[in-house]
FIZA-449140 format. One line per field, with one value per residue (C-alpha): x, y, z. Coordinates in steps of 0.001 Angstrom, whole numbers, plus 500000, padded with zeros to 6 digits. Example, Ala and Ser with C-alpha at 12.3 -4.5 7.8 and 13.67 -1.06 7.14 Angstrom:
% FIZA-449140
u: c(512300,513670)
v: c(495500,498940)
w: c(507800,507140)
This chain:
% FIZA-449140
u: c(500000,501136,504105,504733,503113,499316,496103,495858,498626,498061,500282,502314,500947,504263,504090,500652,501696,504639,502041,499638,502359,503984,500169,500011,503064,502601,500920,497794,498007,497874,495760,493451,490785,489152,486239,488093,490365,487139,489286,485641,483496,480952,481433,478521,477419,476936,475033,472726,469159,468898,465860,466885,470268,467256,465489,468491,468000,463540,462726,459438,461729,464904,465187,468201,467049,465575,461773,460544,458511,461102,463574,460994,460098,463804,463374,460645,462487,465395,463158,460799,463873,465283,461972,461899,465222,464602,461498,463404,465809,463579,461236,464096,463929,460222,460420,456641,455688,453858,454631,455896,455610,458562,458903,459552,459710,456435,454621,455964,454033,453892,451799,449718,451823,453661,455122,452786,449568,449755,447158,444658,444461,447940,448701,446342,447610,451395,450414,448050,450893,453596,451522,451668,455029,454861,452424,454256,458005,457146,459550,458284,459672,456457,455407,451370,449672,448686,445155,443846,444802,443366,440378,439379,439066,438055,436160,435297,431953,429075,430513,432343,436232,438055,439468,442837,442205,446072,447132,445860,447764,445424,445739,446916,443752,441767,444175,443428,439913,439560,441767,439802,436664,437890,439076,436450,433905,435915,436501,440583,443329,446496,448795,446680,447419,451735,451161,449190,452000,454468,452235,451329,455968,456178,453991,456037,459097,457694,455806,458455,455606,454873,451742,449924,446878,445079,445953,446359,442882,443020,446384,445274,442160,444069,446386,444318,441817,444986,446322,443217,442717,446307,446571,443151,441821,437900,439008,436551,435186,434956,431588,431833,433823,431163,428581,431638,432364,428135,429731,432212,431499,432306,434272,436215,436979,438002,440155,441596,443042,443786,445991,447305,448254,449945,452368,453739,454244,452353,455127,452692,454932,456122,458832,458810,461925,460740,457272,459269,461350,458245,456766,459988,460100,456455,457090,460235,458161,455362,458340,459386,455899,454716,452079,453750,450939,449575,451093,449614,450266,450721,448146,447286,446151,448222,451067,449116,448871,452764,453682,451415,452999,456620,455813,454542,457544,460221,458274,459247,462648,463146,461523,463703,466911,465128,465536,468603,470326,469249,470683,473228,476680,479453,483125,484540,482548,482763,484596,481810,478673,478251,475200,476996,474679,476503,477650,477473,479971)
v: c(500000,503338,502198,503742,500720,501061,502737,504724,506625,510214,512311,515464,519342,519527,516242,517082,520440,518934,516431,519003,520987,518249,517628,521010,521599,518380,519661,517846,515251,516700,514019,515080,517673,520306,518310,514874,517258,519265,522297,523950,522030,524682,525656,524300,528330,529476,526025,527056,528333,531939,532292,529807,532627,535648,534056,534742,538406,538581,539915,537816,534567,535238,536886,538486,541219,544264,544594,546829,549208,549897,550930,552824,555053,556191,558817,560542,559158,561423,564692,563960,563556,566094,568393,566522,567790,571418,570939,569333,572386,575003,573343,573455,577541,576290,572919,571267,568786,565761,564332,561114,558510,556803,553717,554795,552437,552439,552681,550488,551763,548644,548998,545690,545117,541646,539706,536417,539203,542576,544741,544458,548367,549252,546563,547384,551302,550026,547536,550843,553013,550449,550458,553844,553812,551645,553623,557000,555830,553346,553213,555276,553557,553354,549721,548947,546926,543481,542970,541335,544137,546599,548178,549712,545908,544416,546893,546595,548364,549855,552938,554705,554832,558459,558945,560009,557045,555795,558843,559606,558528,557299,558792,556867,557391,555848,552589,552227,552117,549836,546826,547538,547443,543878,542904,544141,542441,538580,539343,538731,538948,540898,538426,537829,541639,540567,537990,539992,542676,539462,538176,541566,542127,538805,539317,542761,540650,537413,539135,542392,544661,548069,549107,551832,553492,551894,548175,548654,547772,544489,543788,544022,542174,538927,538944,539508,536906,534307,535308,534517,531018,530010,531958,531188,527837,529048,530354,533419,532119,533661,534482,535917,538806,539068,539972,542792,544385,544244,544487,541777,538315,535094,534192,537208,536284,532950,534181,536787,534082,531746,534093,535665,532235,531356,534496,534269,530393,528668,529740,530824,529617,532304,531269,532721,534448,536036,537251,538872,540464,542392,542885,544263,546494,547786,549003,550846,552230,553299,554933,557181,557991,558277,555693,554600,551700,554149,552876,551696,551644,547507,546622,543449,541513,542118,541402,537865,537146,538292,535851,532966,532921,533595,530182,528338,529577,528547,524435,524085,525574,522608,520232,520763,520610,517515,516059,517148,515549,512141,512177,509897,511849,509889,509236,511963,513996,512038,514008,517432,517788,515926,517658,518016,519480,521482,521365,523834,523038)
w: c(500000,499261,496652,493300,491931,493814,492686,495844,495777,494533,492923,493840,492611,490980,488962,487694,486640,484884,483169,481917,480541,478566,477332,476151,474143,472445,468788,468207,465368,461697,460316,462979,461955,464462,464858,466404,468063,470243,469952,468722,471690,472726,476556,478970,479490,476171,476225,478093,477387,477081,478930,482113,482266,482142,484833,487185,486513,487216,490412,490921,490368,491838,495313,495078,492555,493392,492304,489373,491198,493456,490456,488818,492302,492767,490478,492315,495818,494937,494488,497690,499679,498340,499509,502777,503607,502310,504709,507950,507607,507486,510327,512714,513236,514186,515661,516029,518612,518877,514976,515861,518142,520374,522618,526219,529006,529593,526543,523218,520167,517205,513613,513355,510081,509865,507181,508062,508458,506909,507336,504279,503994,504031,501637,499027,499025,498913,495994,494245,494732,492856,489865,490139,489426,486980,485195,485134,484355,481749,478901,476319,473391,471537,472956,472095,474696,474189,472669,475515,477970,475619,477159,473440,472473,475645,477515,481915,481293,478820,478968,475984,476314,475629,472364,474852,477319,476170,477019,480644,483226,486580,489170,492965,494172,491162,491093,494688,494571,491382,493528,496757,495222,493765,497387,499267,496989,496607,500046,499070,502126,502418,501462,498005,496723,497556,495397,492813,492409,491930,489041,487561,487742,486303,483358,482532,482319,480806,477692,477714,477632,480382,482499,480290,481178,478234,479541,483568,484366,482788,483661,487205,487216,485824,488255,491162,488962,489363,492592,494491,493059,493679,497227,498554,499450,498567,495270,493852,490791,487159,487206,490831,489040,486651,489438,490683,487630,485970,482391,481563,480401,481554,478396,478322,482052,480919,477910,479941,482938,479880,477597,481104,482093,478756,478951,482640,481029,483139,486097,488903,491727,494417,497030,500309,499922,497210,499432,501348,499253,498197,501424,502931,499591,500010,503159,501826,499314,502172,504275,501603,500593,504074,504228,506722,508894,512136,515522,518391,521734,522766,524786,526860,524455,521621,524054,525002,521275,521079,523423,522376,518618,520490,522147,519261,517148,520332,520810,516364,516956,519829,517681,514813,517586,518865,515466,514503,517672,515990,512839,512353,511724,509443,510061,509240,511772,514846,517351,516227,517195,520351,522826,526199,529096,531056,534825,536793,540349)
């Protein structure tokens, strides 16, 4: 064992250096062409499917990537903070009291805002307000929306469109009543409208197309039409939007989810990590905007309800150490990881 002659032995760094250098400045055969060289093998990356290397770079895929709406508000960021500051100067010659609210030692102030329940209301401005964004920095290179989205072609109700209707951008307020109306009515939680802005992000990148105000409406109401039956375990049904909005038809319902379904690919999955990459961001976006979720001083029974999820979470955590303990653990790794209790003398 271990002579020049065995299998196991294993050669020095130098020597294999020295081996792959004589390899290399030994010219290839000349009877040999490029082909039965491989001299013009294709690498494994530029192998790869375009699309699967574009996935890496989609925000509602990949959770490392900064969302859309977030991009698109920095612009308007910049000149609010900009104002803010001009504003925090001058109100220092004039300071005013009683603005905001700070934990003391006797009084802790929380929003009932969490990333397993946000609050319906402030989710549903945060979502309106990112397709705001959207709306008003689109890239204005001329792009027509899709034929389904059109609400010339496909219109929500009886009543005539504007001859300028591609031209008007909504206002916050508008966008924010046409998706609570929707949730108020399908009776659609918090977590539903996350997932809706993830669809509605995914779709923008999917079909490369923008928001406009000629397509938003529609846009919206298939995504919120999708995210409710793959959130929700009592999915709304089409014709339950039919008795919301008095106008549309059940087969323009049903084309709408099927040609919406067809251009996010069939790809309605959402990780968690990518949830809360769009929660944490909609509450950046609220912070800047100041729709900020009011505060509360904790009382006794959000401080019971506190502590009872504290306790749930802390009997998992011991149940997954419980488990781990028992796992087997293989040679190489048996002098770490032994559970010692400790003695106190």
């Amino acid at each position: 064992m271990g002579g020049a002659g065995s299998c196991c032995v294993s050669s020095s760094p130098k020597l294999r250096r020295r081996a792959h250098a004589r390899l290399e400045s030994e010219p290839p055969d000349a009877g040999l062409s490029r082909e039965d060289t491989g001299h013009n093998l294709q690498h494994i990356s530029d192998r790869e499917n375009a699309d699967d290397l574009n996935m890496e770079y989609n925000p509602s895929d990949h959770p490392r990537v900064s969302t859309i709406f977030l991009s698109k508000s920095l612009t308007d960021v910049r000149d609010k903070r900009r104002s803010l500051y001009i504003n925090h100067v001058s109100s220092q010659k004039t300071p005013a009291r009683g603005r905001c609210k700070h934990s003391s030692c006797s009084t802790i102030f929380l929003d009932d805002n969490t990333i397993s329940q946000p609050n319906l209301k402030f989710t549903i401005k945060c979502v309106a307000l990112a397709i705001y964004y959207h709306i008003r920095n689109r890239d204005t290179d001329g792009r027509m929306p899709l034929d389904i989205f059109d609400e010339k072609l496909h219109p929500l109700s009886k009543c005539e469109v504007p001859c300028d209707y591609a031209k008007q951008d909504p206002e916050q307020k508008q966008i924010y009543r046409f998706v609570r109306t929707l949730f108020s009515a399908a009776q659609l939680t918090a977590e539903c409208a996350i997932v809706t802005l993830v669809y509605l992000e995914r779709l923008l990148a999917y079909a490369e197309t923008d928001i406009c105000p000629a397509s938003w409406k529609r846009m919206v109401l298939g995504a919120i039409l999708l995210a409710s039956k793959v959130w929700d375990d009592q999915a709304v049904w089409n014709v339950d939007y039919c008795q919301i909005l008095k106008d549309i038809t059940v087969e323009d319902m049903n084309e709408l989810e099927r040609q919406f379904l067809e251009l996010l690919q069939f790809n309605i999955n959402v990780p968690s990590s990518v949830y809360a990459k769009y929660y944490f961001d909609l509450r950046s976006l609220s912070e800047v905007n100041n729709l900020g979720c009011p505060l509360e001083p904790l009382s006794k029974d959000m401080a019971q309800r506190l502590e009872a999820i504290s306790r749930l979470c802390e009997g998992q955590y011991k149940d997954m150490r419980r488990e781990a303990r028992k796992r087997w653990a293989s040679l190489d790794n048996l002098t770490v990881g032994r559970w010692v209790p400790a003695i106190i003398s």
